[in-house]
KOLLUMMAR-381907 format. One line per 4 residues: number of its first residue (from 0); their letters; for each residue x, y, z of C-alpha. Coordinates in steps of 0.25 Angstrom, whole numbers. Example, Ala and Ser with C-alpha at 12.3 -4.5 7.8 and 13.67 -1.06 7.14 Angstrom:
0> as> 49:-18:31  55:-4:29
This chain:
0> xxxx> 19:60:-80  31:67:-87  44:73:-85  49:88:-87
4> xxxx> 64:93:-86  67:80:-80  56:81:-69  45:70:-69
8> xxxx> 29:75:-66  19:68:-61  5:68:-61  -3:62:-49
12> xxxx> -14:64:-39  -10:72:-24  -19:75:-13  -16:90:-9
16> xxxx> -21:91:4  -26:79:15  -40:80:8  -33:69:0
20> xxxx> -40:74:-12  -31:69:-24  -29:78:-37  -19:77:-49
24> xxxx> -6:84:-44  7:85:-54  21:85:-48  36:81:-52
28> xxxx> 42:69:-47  54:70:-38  68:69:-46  71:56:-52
32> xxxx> 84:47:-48  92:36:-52  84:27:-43  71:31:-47
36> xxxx> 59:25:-56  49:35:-64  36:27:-62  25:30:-72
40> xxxx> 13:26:-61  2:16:-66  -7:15:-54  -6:17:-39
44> xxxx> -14:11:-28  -20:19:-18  -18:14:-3  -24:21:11
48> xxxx> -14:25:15  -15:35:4  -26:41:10  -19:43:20
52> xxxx> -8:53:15  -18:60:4  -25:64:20  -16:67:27
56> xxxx> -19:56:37  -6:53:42  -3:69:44  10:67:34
60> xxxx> 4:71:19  10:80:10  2:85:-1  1:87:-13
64> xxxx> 2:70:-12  2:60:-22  -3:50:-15  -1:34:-22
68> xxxx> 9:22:-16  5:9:-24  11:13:-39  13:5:-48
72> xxxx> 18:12:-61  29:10:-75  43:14:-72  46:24:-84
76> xxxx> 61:29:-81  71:23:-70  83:31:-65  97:25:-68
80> xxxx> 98:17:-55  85:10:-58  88:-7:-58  76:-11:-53
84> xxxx> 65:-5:-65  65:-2:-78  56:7:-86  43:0:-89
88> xxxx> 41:-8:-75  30:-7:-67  33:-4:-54  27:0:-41
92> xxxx> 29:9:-30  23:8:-16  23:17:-4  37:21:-3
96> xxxx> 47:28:-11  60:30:-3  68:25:10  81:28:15
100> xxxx> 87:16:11  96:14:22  89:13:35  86:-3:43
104> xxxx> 71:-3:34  77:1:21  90:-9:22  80:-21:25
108> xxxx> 72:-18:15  61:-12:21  61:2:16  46:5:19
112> xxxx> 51:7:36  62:16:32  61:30:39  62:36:26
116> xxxx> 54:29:19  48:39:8  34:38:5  28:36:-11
120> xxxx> 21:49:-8  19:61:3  33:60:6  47:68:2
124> xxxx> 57:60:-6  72:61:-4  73:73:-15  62:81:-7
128> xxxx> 50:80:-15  36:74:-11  33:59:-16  22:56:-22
132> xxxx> 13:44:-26  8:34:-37  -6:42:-38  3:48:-49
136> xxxx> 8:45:-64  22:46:-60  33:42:-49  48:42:-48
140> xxxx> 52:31:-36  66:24:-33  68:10:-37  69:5:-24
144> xxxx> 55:8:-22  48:4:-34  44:-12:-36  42:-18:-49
148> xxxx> 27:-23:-52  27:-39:-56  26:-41:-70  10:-45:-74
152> xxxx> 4:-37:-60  -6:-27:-62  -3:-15:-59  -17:-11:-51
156> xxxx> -13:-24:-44  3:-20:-40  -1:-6:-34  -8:-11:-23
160> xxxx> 2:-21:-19  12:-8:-18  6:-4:-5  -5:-13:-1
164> xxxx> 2:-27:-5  15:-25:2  7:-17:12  3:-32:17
168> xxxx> 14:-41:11  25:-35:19  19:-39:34  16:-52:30
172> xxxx> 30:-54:24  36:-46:35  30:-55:46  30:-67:40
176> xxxx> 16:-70:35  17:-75:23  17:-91:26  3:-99:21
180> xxxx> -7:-100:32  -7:-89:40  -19:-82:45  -20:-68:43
184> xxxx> -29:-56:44  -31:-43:35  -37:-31:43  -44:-22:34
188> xxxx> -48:-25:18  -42:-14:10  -31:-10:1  -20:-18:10
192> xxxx> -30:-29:18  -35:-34:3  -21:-37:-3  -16:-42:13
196> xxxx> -27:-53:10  -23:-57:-4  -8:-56:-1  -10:-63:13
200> xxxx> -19:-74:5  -10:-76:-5  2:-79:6  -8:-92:10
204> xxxx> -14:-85:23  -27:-85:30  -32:-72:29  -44:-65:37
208> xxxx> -49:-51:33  -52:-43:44  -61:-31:41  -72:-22:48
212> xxxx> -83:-26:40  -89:-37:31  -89:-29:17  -76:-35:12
216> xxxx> -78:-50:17  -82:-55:4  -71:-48:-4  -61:-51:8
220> xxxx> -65:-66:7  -68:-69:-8  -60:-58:-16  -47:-57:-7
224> xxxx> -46:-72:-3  -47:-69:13  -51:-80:22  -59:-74:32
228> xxxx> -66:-61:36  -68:-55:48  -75:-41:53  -67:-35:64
232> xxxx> -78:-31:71  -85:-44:72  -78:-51:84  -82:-63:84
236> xxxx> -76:-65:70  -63:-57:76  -63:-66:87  -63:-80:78
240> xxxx> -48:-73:71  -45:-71:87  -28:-77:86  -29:-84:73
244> xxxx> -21:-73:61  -7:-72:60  -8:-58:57  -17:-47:52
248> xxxx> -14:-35:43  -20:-23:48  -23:-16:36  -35:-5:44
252> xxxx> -30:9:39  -38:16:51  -37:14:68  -44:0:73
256> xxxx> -41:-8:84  -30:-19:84  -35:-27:95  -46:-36:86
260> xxxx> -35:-40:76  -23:-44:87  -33:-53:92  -34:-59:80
264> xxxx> -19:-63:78  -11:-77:82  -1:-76:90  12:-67:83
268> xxxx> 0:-63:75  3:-51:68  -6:-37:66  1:-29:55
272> xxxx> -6:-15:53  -6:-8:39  -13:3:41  -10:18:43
276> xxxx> -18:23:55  -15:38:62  -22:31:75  -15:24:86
280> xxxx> -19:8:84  -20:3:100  -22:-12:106  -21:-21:119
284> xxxx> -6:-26:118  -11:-41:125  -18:-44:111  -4:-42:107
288> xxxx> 5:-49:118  -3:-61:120  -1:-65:105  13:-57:103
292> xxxx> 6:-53:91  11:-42:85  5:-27:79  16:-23:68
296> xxxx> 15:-14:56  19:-16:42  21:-2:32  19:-8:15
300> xxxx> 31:-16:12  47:-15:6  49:-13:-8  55:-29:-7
304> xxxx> 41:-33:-2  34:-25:-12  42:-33:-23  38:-46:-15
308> xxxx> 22:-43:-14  22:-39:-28  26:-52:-30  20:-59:-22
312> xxxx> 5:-54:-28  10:-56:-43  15:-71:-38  0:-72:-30
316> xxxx> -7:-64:-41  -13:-55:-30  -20:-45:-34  -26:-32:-28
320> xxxx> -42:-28:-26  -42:-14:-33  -49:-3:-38  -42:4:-50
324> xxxx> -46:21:-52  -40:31:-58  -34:44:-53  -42:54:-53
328> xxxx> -52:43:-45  -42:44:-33  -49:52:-24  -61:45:-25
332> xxxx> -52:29:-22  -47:38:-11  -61:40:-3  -66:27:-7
336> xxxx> -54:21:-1  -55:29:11  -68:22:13  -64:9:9
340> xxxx> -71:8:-4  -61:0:-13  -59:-13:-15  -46:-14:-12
344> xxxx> -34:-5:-16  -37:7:-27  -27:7:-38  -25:19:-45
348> xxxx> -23:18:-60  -13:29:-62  -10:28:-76  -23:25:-82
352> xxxx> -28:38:-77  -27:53:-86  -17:60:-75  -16:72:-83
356> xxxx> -31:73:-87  -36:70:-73  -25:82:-67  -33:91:-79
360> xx> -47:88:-72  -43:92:-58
């Protein structure tokens, strides 16, 4: 990190190409304003979706990408404007960076469905030049979409709430789930699934995970707090949840049916999908008229709800399941969470790791 004739470099990890093989990559950040934060990154966490862009999955990367949307970092200079941080926070910035600021979403406060939304990274912002992400040692963001970490949180703790914790707070506050008592389901026991259960559990609910295979009940049950624990392909288990949850969040990253799970919900029950799937999903529409339940989707969260799960966790002291590596361990967290081996977000520590040697050794 450092600045030259005004211009600010930094120094991060990209993916060149949809092998989505990371390597150290230096570049200039875009122009800063009087809105703006310069953000000395601390650690980022790394999301699915992530794998995603560095493949090209979703046929929309750009390269070289730095990939990286759950930051959490110091703010080491503000532009004039700046109210809402001084240097020395700790802040956070998730998965968007710009909106329009004037369209229905972004008047209601909902500026992650504006059209123009502008993504943390593989994206253009509104001077022309790429974005990139936290898997870096230095940012520059507007105000408007920076949050302020709480006071006493952990750092490693924050970064996945960024993402995965509003990710999961939003719907529920969105829809009205979160009164005591009611039943609902998590699909899937990742990054996302694990927070849903400790957030869902913390709001008083009765939470079921649902999940294709035994090998997480016992975390599920007596390390996350879930009250039950069903395998999707077992139905006889599937048929005992047959019209009894309020909802379920559908967390499954990759195509599955739909029908198994609308089975499962109350009347007005709700299935919320999370995940980002290239595949067409597909289902009977009687599962859905003859309980008027409903099949909606939910994108992260507002910077409003942001603050609020922030706070929310600090008040609950809710924490994350996470695996802390280093960068130049990326690549490796990448393939082992491709195959589903971490327990439960990866958390990258950013600034405890020798940027400058590491680029020498590649």
């Amino acid at each position: 990190m450092g600045s030259e004739g005004g211009e600010k470099k930094a120094l991060g990890w990209a993916a060149r190409d949809p092998s989505g093989v990371l390597a150290p990559y230096s570049y200039t950040l875009r122009s800063t304003g009087p809105d703006d934060v310069y953000i000395k990154v601390i650690c980022c966490g790394i999301c699915h979706t992530d794998i995603h862009q560095i493949k090209n999955d979703l046929g929309m990367s750009n390269y070289p990408m730095v990939p990286g949307h759950e930051v959490v970092g110091e703010v080491m200079e503000v532009g004039s404007d700046v109210s809402k941080f001084a240097v020395g926070d700790v802040v956070g910035v998730g998965v968007i960076v710009g909106c329009c600021g004037s369209c229905k979403p972004c008047s209601s406060e909902l500026e992650q469905y504006c059209n123009k939304r502008i993504w943390s990274y593989n994206d253009v912002y509104t001077d022309g030049k790429p974005t990139q992400g936290g898997f870096a040692d230095a940012m520059i963001v507007n105000q408007k979409f920076v949050v302020k970490i709480p006071e006493g949180m952990a750092v490693e703790q924050a970064a996945p709430l960024l993402c995965a914790g509003v990710t999961v707070y939003s719907p529920l506050s969105h829809f009205g789930l979160m009164a005591s008592g009611l039943k609902g389901g998590i699909l899937g026991l990742g990054g996302v699934g694990h927070v849903g259960v400790k957030i869902a559990k913390a709001m008083g609910h009765h939470v079921t995970v649902i999940s294709s295979s035994n090998k997480k009940k016992e975390e599920a049950m007596e390390h996350l707090g879930a009250d039950d624990y069903v395998v999707s392909s077992d139905l006889a288990e599937m048929q005992r949840l047959a019209d009894s949850l309020d909802y379920i969040i559908d967390t499954v990253p990759v195509f599955h049916p739909l029908e198994p799970y609308l089975a499962c919900l109350k009347l007005d029950g709700k299935l919320i999908l999370m995940g980002v799937i290239n595949t067409p999903l597909q289902f009977l529409t009687p599962l859905v008229i003859l309980g008027r339940k409903v099949i909606s989707g939910s994108f992260i969260g507002s910077i409003k709800e942001t603050e609020e799960v922030l706070a929310f966790c600090k008040e609950k002291g809710l924490t994350s399941t996470i695996e802390v590596v280093k960068m130049d361990e990326l690549n490796t967290a990448f393939e082992r969470l491709h195959k589903n081996d971490v327990r439960y977000r990866f958390v990258v520590d950013v600034a405890g790791s020798n940027l400058v040697e590491v680029a020498a050794t590649n």
